[in-house]
One Martini backbone bead per residue (centre of mass of N, CA, C, O) as a GRO file, in nm:
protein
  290
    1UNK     BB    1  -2.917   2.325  -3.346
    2UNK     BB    2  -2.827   2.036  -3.489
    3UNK     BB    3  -2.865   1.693  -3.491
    4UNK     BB    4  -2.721   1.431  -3.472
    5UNK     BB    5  -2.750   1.053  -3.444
    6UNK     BB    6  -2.513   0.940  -3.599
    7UNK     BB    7  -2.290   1.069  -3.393
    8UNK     BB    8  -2.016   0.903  -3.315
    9UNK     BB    9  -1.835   0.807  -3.001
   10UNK     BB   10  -1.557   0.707  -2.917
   11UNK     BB   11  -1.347   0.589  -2.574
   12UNK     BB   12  -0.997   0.473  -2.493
   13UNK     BB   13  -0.869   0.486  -2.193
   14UNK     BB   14  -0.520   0.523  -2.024
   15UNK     BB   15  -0.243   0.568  -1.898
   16UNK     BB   16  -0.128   0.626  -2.120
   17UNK     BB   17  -0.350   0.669  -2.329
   18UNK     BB   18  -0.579   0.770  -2.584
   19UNK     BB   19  -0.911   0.671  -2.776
   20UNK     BB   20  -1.081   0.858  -3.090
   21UNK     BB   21  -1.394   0.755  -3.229
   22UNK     BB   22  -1.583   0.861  -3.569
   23UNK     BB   23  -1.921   0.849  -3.674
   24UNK     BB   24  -2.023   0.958  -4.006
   25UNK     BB   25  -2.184   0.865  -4.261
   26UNK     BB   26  -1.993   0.584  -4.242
   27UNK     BB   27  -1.732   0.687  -4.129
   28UNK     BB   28  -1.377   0.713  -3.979
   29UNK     BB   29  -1.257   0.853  -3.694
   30UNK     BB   30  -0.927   0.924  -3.567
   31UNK     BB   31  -0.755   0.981  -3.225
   32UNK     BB   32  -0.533   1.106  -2.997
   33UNK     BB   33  -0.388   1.102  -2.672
   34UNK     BB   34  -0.338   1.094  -2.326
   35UNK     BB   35  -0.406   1.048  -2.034
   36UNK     BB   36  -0.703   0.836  -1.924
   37UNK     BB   37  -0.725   0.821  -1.570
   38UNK     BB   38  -0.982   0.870  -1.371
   39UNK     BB   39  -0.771   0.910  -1.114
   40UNK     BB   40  -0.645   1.150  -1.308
   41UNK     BB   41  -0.853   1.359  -1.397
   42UNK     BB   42  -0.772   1.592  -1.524
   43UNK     BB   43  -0.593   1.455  -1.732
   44UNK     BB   44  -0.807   1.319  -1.845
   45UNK     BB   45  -0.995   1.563  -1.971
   46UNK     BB   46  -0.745   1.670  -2.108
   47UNK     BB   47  -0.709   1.405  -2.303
   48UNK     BB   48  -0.990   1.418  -2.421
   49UNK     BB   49  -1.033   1.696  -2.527
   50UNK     BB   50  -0.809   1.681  -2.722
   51UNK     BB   51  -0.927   1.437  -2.895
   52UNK     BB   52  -1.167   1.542  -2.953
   53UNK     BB   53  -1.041   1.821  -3.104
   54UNK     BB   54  -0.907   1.645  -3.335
   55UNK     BB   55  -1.146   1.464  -3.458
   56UNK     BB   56  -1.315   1.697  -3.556
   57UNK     BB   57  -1.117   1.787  -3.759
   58UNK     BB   58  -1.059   1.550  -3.920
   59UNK     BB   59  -1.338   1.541  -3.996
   60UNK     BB   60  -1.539   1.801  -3.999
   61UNK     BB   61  -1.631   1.898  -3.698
   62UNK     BB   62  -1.843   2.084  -3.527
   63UNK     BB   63  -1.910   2.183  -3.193
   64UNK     BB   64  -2.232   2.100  -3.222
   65UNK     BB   65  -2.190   1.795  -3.329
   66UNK     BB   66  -2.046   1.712  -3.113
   67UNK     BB   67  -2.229   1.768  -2.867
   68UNK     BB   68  -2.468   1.588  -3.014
   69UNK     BB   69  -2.346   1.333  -2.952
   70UNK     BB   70  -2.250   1.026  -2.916
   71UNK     BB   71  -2.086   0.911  -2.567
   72UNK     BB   72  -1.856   0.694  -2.505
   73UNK     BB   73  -1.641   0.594  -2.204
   74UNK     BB   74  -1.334   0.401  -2.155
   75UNK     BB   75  -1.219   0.378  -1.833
   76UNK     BB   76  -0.974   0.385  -1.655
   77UNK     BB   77  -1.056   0.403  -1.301
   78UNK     BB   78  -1.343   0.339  -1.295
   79UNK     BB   79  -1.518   0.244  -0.977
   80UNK     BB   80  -1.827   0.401  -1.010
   81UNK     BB   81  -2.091   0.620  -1.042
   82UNK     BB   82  -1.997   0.886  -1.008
   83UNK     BB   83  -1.693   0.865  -1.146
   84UNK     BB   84  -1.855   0.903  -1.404
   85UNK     BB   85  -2.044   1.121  -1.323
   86UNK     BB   86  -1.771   1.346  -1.323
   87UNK     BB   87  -1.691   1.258  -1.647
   88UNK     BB   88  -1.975   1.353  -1.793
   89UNK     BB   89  -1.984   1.597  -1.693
   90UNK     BB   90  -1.666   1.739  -1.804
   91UNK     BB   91  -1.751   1.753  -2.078
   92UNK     BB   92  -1.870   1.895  -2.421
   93UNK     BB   93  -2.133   1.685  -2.373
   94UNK     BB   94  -2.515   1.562  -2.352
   95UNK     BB   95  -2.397   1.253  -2.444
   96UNK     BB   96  -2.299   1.063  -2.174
   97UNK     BB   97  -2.124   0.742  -2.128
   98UNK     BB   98  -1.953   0.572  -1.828
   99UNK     BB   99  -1.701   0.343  -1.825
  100UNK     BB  100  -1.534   0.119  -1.765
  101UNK     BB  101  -1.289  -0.075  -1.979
  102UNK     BB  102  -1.447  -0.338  -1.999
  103UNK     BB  103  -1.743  -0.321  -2.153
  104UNK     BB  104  -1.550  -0.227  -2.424
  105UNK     BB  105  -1.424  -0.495  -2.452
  106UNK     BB  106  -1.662  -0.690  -2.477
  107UNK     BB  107  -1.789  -0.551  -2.726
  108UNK     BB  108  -1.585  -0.552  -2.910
  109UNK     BB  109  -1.554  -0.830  -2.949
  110UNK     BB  110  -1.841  -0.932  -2.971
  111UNK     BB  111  -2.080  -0.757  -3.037
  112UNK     BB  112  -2.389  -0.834  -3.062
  113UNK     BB  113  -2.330  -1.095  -2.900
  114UNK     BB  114  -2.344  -1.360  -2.720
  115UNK     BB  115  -2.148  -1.382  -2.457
  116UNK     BB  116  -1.753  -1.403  -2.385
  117UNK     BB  117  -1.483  -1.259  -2.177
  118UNK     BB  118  -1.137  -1.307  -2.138
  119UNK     BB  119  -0.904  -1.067  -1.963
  120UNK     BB  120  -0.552  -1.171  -1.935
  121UNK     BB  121  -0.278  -1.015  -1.799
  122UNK     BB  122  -0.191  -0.872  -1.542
  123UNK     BB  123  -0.499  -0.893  -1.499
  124UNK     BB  124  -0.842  -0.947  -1.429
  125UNK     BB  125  -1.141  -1.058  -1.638
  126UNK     BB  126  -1.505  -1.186  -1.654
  127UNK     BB  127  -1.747  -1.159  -1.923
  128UNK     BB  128  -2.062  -1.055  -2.022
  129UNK     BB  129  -2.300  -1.079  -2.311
  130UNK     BB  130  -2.657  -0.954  -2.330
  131UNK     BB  131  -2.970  -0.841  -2.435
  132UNK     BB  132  -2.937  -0.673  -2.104
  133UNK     BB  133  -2.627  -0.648  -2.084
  134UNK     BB  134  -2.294  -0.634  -1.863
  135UNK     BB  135  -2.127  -0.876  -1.705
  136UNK     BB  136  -1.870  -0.832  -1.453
  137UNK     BB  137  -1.577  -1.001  -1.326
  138UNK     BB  138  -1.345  -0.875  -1.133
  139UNK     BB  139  -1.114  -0.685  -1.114
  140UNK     BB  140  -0.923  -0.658  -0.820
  141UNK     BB  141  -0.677  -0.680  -0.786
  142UNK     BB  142  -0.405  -0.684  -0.646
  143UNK     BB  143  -0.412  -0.874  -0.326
  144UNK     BB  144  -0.756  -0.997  -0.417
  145UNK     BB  145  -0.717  -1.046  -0.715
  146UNK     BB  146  -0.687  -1.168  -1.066
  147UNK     BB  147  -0.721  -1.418  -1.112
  148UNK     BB  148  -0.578  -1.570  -1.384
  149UNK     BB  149  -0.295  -1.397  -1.391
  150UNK     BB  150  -0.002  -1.283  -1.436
  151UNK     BB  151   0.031  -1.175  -1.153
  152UNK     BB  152  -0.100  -1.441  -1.027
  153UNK     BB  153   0.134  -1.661  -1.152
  154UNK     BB  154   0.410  -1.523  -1.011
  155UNK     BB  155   0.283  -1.589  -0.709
  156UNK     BB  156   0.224  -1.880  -0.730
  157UNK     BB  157   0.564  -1.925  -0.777
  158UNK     BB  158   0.641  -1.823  -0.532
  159UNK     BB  159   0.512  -2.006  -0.356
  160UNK     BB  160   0.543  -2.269  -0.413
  161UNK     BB  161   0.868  -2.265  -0.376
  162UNK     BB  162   0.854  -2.239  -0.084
  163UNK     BB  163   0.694  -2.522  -0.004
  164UNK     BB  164   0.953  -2.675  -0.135
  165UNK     BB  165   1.148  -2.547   0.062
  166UNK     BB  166   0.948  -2.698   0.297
  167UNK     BB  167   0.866  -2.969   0.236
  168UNK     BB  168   0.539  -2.980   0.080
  169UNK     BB  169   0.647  -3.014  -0.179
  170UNK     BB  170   0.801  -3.072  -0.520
  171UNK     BB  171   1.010  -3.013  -0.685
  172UNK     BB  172   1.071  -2.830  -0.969
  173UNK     BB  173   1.227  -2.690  -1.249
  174UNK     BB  174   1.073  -2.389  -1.186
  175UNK     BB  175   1.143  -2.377  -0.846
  176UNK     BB  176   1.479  -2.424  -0.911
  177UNK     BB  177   1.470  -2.174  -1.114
  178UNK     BB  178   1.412  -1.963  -0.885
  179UNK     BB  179   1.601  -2.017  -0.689
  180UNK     BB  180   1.850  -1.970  -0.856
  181UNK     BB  181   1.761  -1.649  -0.924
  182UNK     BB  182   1.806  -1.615  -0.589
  183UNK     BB  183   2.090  -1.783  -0.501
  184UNK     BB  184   1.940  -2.007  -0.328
  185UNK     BB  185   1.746  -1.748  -0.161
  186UNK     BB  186   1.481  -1.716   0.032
  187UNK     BB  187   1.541  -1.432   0.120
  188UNK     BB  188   1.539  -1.341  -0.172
  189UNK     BB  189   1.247  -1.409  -0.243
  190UNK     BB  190   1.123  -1.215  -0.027
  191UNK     BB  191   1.213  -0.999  -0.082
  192UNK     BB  192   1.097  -0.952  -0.405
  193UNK     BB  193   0.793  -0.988  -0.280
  194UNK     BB  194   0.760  -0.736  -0.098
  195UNK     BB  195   0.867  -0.509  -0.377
  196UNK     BB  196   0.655  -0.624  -0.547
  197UNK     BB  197   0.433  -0.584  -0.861
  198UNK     BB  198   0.274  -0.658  -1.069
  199UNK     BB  199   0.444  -0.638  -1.325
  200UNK     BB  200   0.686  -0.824  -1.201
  201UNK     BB  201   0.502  -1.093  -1.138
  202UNK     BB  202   0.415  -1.099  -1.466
  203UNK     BB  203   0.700  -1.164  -1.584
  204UNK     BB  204   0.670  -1.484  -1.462
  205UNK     BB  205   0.464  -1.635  -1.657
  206UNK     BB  206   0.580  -1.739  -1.938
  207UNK     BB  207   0.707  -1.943  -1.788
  208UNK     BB  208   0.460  -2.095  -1.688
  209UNK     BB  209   0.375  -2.151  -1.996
  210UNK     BB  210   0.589  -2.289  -2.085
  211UNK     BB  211   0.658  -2.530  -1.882
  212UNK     BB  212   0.351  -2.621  -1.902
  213UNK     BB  213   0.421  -2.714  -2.216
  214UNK     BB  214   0.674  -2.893  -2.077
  215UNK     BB  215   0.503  -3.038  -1.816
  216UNK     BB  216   0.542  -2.909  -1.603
  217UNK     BB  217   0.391  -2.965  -1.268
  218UNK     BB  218   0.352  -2.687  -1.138
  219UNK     BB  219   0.273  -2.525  -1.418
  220UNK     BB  220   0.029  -2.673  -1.459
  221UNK     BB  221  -0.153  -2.621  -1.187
  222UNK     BB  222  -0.160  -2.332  -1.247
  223UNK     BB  223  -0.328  -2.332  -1.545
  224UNK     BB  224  -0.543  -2.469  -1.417
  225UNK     BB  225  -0.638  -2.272  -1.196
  226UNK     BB  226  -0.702  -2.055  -1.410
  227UNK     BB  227  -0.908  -2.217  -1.545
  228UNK     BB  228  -1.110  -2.295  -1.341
  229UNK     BB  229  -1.187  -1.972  -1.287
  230UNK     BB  230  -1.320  -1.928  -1.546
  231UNK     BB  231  -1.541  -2.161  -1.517
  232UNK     BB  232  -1.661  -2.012  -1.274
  233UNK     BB  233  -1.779  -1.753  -1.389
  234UNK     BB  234  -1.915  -1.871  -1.646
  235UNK     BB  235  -2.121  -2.009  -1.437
  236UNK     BB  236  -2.249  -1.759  -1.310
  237UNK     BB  237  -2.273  -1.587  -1.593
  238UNK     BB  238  -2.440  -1.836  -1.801
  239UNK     BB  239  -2.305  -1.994  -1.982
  240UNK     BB  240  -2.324  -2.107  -2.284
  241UNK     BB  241  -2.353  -2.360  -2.528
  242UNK     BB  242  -2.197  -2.182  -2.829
  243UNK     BB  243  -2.108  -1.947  -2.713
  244UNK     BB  244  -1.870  -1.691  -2.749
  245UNK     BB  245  -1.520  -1.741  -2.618
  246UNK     BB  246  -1.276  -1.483  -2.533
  247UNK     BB  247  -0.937  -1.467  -2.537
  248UNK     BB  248  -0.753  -1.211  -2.367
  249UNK     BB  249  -0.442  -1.114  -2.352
  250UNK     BB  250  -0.117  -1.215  -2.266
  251UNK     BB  251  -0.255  -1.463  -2.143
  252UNK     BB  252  -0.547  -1.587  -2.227
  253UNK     BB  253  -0.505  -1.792  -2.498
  254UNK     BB  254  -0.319  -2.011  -2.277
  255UNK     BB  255  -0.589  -2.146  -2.173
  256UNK     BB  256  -0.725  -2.312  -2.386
  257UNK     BB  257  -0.536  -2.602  -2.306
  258UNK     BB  258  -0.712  -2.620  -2.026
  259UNK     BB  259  -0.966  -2.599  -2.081
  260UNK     BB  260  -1.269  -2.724  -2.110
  261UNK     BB  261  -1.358  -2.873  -2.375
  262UNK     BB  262  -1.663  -2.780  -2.418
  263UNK     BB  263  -1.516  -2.472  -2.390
  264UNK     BB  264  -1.351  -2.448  -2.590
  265UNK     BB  265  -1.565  -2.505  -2.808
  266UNK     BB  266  -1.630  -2.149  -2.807
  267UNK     BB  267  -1.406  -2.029  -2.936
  268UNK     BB  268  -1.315  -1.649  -3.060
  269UNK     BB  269  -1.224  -1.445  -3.173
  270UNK     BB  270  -1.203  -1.136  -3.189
  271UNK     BB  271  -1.419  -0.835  -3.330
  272UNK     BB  272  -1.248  -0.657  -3.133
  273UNK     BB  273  -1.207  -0.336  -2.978
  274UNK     BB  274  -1.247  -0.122  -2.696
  275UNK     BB  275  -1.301   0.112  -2.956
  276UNK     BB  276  -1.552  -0.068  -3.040
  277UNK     BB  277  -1.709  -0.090  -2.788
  278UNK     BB  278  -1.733   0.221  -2.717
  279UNK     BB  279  -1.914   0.274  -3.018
  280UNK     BB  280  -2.141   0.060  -2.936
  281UNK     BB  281  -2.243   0.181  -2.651
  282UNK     BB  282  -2.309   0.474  -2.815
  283UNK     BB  283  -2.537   0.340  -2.967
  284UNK     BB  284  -2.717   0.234  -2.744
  285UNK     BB  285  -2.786   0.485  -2.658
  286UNK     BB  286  -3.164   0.416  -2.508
  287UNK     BB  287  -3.150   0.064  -2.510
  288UNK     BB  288  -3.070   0.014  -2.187
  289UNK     BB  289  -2.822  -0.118  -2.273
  290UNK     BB  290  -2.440  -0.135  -2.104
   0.00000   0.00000   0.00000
């Protein structure tokens, strides 16, 4: 059996499908599959297996070479290192790391940079890479964690709302419309909140987006409270001045004119995409960084 060092295989997997591509001199071949999250194991090997054997034939790689490549796959609902390894066990190849998709997403952004990417959409996360591996933080979902994401923007103008009907805060417009949206009724906005999923709660974010570029008070402070987590974060993980700072996901962009400008003047386009990190951290794979 020839080994091929250079055959790289890069995985990105999620509730909804996986993505995969392959790099074997020089070119770039991709394929889809069905759902990749680990927490559905079965499923997930199933939908990478897959895509695996669809990227092989397009590439029009033998079953020997993709066994001998290198492959990341980061995949949504890795939790521990078990997890990972019980992923890179059922693989059908020899060369395999496994991560959550934040790592995949970080490399991605960044490419070979030091930096740091704030990723927060539904969810949120703010990781750093540096030259010798990545660190993240947050990522722990509702009700414990995601501060500075859509859907904990969402929990806390319905927090504000209650405050303001409580005599505790001053009523502003967005929470005035929060009232409205539920008949008048604070007993409204509890059911709501009751049986609220993450992405009910997130579906209210853009409002606080726009209120807040349009003045309101309440939704100005949930911005900054959002923009503050996020400068906390960099400051913990040692984000430097000049080192290049990546918003991503459906709210993170909008957090720009929040951060301290200090911070902001580090923003950065992507370099790329998480199946694009996938393959740089199995680029990476023996050189300790991942």
């Amino acid at each position: 059996m020839t080994h091929h060092p250079d055959l790289l295989v890069g995985i990105d997997g999620g509730g909804t499908s996986c993505r995969a591509a392959l790099i074997i001199g020089g070119a770039r071949f991709e394929a889809r599959g069905g759902p990749a999250n680990a927490m559905r194991f079965d499923e997930a090997i199933r939908s990478i297996t897959d895509a695996l054997a669809r990227l092989a034939q397009v590439a029009g790689v033998d079953a020997g070479q993709m066994a001998a490549a290198r492959i990341h796959a980061g995949l949504a609902g890795v939790m521990t290192p078990a997890d990972a390894a019980r992923v890179a066990a059922a693989l059908p190849c020899r060369h395999v790391t496994v991560t959550d998709d934040q790592p995949t997403t970080v490399a991605g952004a960044l490419g070979a940079e030091t930096g740091a990417v704030a990723a927060i959409g539904t969810g949120s996360f703010v990781g750093r890479q540096t030259d010798t591996g990545i660190r993240v933080l947050g990522g722990w979902g509702l009700p414990i964690g995601d501060q500075a994401s859509g859907a904990r923007l969402g929990r806390r103008l319905l927090e504000e709302t209650m405050l303001a009907i409580d005599g505790l805060r001053p009523h502003t417009g967005l929470t005035l419309e929060v009232l409205r949206d539920h008949a008048d009724s604070p007993a409204e906005i509890v059911y709501f909140s009751a049986a609220a999923t993450a992405t009910d709660l997130a579906a209210l974010a853009p409002r606080v987006v726009a209120a807040a570029g349009a003045g309101d008070a309440t939704a100005a402070a949930l911005m900054a409270e959002g923009a503050a987590y996020i400068a906390a974060c960099l400051s913990v993980l040692g984000h430097q001045p000049g080192e290049p700072l990546c918003l991503l996901g459906g709210v993170g962009p909008a957090y720009a004119r929040w951060l301290d400008p200090r911070i902001a003047a580090d923003l950065r386009a992507a370099r790329g995409t998480a199946l694009d990190g996938a393959l740089a951290l199995a680029a990476r794979q023996g050189e300790g960084t991942a």
